[in-house]
N, C-alpha and C positions, 0 to 999 in steps of 0.2 A: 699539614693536616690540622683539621678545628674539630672539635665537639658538638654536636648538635641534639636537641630535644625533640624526638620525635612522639608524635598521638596515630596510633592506627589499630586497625582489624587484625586479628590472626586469623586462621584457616575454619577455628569454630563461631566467627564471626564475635571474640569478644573483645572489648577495646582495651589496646596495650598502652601501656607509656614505658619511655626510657633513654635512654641517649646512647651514640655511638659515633665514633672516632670515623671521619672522611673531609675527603678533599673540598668538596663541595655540597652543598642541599641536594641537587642531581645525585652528585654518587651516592648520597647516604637515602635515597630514596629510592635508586637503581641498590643497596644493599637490601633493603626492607622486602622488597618485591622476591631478590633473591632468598630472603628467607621464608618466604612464603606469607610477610606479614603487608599488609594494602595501605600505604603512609595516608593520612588524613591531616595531618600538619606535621611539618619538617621545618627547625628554627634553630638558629645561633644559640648554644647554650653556654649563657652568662653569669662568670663564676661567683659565687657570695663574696662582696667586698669585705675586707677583713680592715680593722683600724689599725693604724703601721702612726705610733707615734714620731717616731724616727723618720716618716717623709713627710712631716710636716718642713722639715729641717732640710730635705734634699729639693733643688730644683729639677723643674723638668729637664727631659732632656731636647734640645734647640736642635731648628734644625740643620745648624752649621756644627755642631757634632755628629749629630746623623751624617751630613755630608763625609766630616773628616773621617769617619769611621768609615763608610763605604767606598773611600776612595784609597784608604789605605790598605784594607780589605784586598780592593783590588790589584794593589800593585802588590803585595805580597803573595798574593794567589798567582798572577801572572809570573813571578820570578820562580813560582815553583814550589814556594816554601808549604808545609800542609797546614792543611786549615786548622788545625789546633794548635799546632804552634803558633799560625797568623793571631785566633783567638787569644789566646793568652798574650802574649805579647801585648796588643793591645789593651786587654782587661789591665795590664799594671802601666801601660803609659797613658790611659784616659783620665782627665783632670775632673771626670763629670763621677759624683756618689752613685749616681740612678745606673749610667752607663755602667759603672764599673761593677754594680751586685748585678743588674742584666748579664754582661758578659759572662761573668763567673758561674753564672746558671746554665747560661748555653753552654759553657765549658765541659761541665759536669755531665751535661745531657750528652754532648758527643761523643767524651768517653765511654758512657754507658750502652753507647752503639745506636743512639737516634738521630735522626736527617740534621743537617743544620735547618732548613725550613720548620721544622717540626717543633726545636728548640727555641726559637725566635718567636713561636708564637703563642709560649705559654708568657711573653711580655709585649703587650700588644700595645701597654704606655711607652714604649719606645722603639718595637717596629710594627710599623701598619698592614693592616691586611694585605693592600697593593705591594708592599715591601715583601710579606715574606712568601707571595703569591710568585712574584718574580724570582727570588732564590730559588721557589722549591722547581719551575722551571726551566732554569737553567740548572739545578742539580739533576734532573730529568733526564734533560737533551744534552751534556757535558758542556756549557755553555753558561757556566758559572762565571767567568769573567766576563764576557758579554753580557748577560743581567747583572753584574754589579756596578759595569763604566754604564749602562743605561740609567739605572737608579742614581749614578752619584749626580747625574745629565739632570735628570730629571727636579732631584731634591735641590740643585742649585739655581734651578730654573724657577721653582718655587719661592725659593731663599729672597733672590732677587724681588721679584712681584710682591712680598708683604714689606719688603724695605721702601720702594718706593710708594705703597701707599701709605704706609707710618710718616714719610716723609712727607708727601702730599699732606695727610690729616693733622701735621705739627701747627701749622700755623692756624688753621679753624679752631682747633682745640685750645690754643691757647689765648687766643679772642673771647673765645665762650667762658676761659673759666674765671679771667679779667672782669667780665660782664658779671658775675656771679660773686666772686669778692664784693665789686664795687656797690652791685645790691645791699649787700648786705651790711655794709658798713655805714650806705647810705640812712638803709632803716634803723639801724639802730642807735649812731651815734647823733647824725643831721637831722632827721627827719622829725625825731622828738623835741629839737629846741625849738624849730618853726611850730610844734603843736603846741608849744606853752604859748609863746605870744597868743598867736591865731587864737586860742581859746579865753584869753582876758580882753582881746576885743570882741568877741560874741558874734563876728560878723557871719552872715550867709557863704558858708564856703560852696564849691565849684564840684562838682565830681570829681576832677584831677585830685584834689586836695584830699577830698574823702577816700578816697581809694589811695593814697599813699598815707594816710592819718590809718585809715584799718589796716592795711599790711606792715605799717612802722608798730603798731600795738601787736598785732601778732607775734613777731619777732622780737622783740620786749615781752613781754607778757606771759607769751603760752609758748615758749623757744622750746620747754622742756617737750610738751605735746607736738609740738611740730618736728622737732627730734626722734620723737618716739613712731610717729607718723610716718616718719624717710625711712627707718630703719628697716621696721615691718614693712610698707610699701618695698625696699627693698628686697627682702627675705621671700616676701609674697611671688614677687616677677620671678626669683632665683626657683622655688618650688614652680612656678606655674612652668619655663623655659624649660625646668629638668623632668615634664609631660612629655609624653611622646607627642600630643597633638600639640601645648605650646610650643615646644620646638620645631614642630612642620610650621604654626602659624607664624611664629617670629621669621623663620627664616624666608617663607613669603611676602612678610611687610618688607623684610629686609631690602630686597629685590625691586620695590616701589619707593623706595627713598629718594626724593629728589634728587639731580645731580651724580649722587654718589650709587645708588641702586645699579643703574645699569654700569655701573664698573665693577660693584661688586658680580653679577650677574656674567657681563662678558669674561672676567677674570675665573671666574668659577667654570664656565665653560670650554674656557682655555684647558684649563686642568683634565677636562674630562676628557676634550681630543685628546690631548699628549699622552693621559696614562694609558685610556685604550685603544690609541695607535699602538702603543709599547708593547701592551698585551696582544695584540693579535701579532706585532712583528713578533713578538716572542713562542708565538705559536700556541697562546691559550685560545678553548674554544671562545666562540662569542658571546654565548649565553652565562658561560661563568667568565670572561672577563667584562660584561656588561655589571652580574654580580658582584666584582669587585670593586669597579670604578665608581658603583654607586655609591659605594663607604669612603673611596679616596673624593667625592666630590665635596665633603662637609660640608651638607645644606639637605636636610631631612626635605622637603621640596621639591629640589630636585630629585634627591633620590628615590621619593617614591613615582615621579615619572618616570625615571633610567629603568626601575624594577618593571616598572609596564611593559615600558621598551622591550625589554626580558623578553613578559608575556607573549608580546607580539609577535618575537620571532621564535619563541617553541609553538605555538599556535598556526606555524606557517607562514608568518608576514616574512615581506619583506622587511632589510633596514631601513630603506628611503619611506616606507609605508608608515613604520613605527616612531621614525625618528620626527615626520610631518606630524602625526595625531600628537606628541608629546607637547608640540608645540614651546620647543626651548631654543630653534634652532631659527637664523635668518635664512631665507631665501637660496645666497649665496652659498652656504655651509650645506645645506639642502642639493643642491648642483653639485655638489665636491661629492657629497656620501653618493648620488646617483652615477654622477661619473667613478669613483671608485670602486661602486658595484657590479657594473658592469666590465671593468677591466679588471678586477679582480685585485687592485691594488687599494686596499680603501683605508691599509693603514698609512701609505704616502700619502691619502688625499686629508685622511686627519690630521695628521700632522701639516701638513699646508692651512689647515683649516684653524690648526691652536698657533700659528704664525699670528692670521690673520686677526685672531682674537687680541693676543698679545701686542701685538703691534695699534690697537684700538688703543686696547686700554692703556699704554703708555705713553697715548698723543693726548688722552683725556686727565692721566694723573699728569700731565705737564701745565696744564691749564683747567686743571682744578681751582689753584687758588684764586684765577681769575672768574671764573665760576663762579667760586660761594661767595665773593668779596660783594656785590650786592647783596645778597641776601643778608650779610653781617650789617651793613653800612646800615641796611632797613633795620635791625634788630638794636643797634645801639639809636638810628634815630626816634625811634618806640619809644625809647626808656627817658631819652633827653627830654621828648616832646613832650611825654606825663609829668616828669620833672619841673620843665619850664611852665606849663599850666599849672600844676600845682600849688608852684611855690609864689610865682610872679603872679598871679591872677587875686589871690588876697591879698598881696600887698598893692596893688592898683588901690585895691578896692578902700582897703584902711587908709591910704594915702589922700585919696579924696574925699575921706570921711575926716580925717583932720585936717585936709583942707577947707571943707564944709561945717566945721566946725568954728 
């Protein structure tokens, strides 16, 4: 159960606000109706962040703790043991600070006589909407160890895919930040002895040389402003990204990034099969588990296509109809949802479908580095080539001037 903000009419036509506790937008808008009130917007109501000096101090929680919690979870839930005892027990054998005040709040909540789903979701820093959507699920349909070995499936399926692309990105990453020292060290400490000579012979220098003689004074000179510069440039992206519409825009350029775009893209895709195959095997409808997976796909982007998707099929569409117009899916994955729809099986054919993602993207993160390895080679030949003109083009120059002398 979540909290939502709802804006509507009551019965003498005057506009209400206020919020109420439901499972979904749908329910809390099927509630409104029931009370005689006509919803006009229905939204996630998000709590006032409060400053917590003390998590500045705690790390997130990862999600190979989520893993180990959901799989122990479920071996204690299968043996039998009840879930508050499972809880507990785990709140004092968890080595994580975040995990361990989270448990100890669900703890509290259970005893008080509310859902485990229900308690899970007033910490949403460490279980996700899809997380407590699938508990409350299987606390529904008695199928509470089956939604837990699906999530621990799932989260370790995930776990995997950001390991190898951190490993993928190790070596580009550390090419670029090599490039970036060696800048800087060039202009500062090299670049200024060549400007002393060069400027007591007075000669006509090159562009190369002008353009490393202005960027070497920069960085001497105005380091404090160019510091000052990064900082704010920085702060500035950080406010613009935490926009709602930055964050749609970012995570659209995202998607277009040479190379590496269409893996983040197929990879995010992957996710979206897997979690709402899980959710329709698990028996949520489609329209709230479309609802859900738009939040598990982390990519505002996508997700206000998914919500479309939504649209489409309360409006009457088809899936195969909404899922074309969305325009996220190949060809191929396209034929899965139509052949799924039709036989009625369409959370095997998603899951066939997050295979096939998955299996892209880990032929692509295998020969990534051979991928970017041109595009680096061009990036460090740039900087030599300015270098080498630079530096060697006034000294030709001065050399046959005291030769000519």
């Amino acid at each position: 159960m979540a909290w939502f903000e709802y804006r509507g009419r009551d019965g003498s036509g005057q506009e209400v606000k206020g919020k109420l506790e439901a499972q979904s937008e749908n329910a809390a808008a099927d509630l409104l109706m029931a009370r005689g009130t006509i919803p006009l917007e229905v939204k996630p109501h998000k709590e006032a962040q409060q400053f917590d000096v003390s998590s500045l101090f705690q790390g997130r929680v990862s999600l190979e703790e989520l893993q180990i919690f959901t799989r122990q979870l479920y071996s204690l839930t299968k043996a039998g043991i009840p879930i508050l005892r499972s809880i507990a027990g785990l709140a004092e054998s968890t080595h994580s600070p975040r995990m361990k005040k989270a448990l100890a709040s669900v703890l509290e909540q259970l005893t008080s006589g509310r859902p485990l789903s229900s308690a899970m979701n007033q910490h949403p820093d460490v279980f996700g909407a899809l997380y407590v959507s699938m508990v409350h699920v299987g606390e529904n349909s008695g199928k509470l160890e089956e939604a837990l070995i699906q999530l621990s499936g799932y989260i370790e399926r995930e776990q995997e895919t950001r390991r190898r692309i951190k490993a993928a990105m190790r070596y580009p990453t550390f090419v670029l930040a090599a490039i970036a020292i060696a800048i800087t060290v060039l202009n500062i400490l090299v670049i200024p002895k060549f400007t002393d000579m060069f400027s007591r012979f007075g000669a006509d220098l090159p562009w190369a040389t002008k353009v490393l003689i202005a960027t070497s004074n920069a960085f001497v000179n105005h380091w404090v402003l160019m510091l000052i510069g990064l900082v704010g440039a920085i702060i500035g992206i950080r406010f613009w990204h935490a926009s709602e519409k930055g964050e749609q825009q970012w995570d659209k350029w995202k998607l277009k990034i040479p190379v590496v775009g269409s893996i983040i893209e197929r990879s995010t895709l992957s996710r979206y099969c897997r979690s709402f195959s899980m959710m329709l095997g698990a028996g949520v409808p489609m329209t709230q588990a479309l609802s859900l997976v738009a939040d598990a796909v982390d990519n505002q982007y996508m997700h206000d296509r998914i919500v479309g998707m939504r649209h489409g099929i309360e409006s009457g569409e088809s899936m195969l109809r909404t899922s074309a117009q969305s325009g996220l899916f190949t060809p191929l994955v396209l034929q899965m949802v139509a052949v799924g729809e039709e036989t009625g099986q369409i959370d095997s054919l998603l899951t066939d479908a997050a295979d096939f993602y998955e299996g892209e993207v880990d032929y692509d993160l295998k020969n990534l580095t051979a991928k970017l390895e041109p595009i680096l080679i061009a990036i460090v030949a740039g900087m030599v080539l300015i270098l080498a003109l630079g530096i060697y083009l006034p000294m030709w120059d001065m050399l046959n001037l005291v030769k000519g002398g």
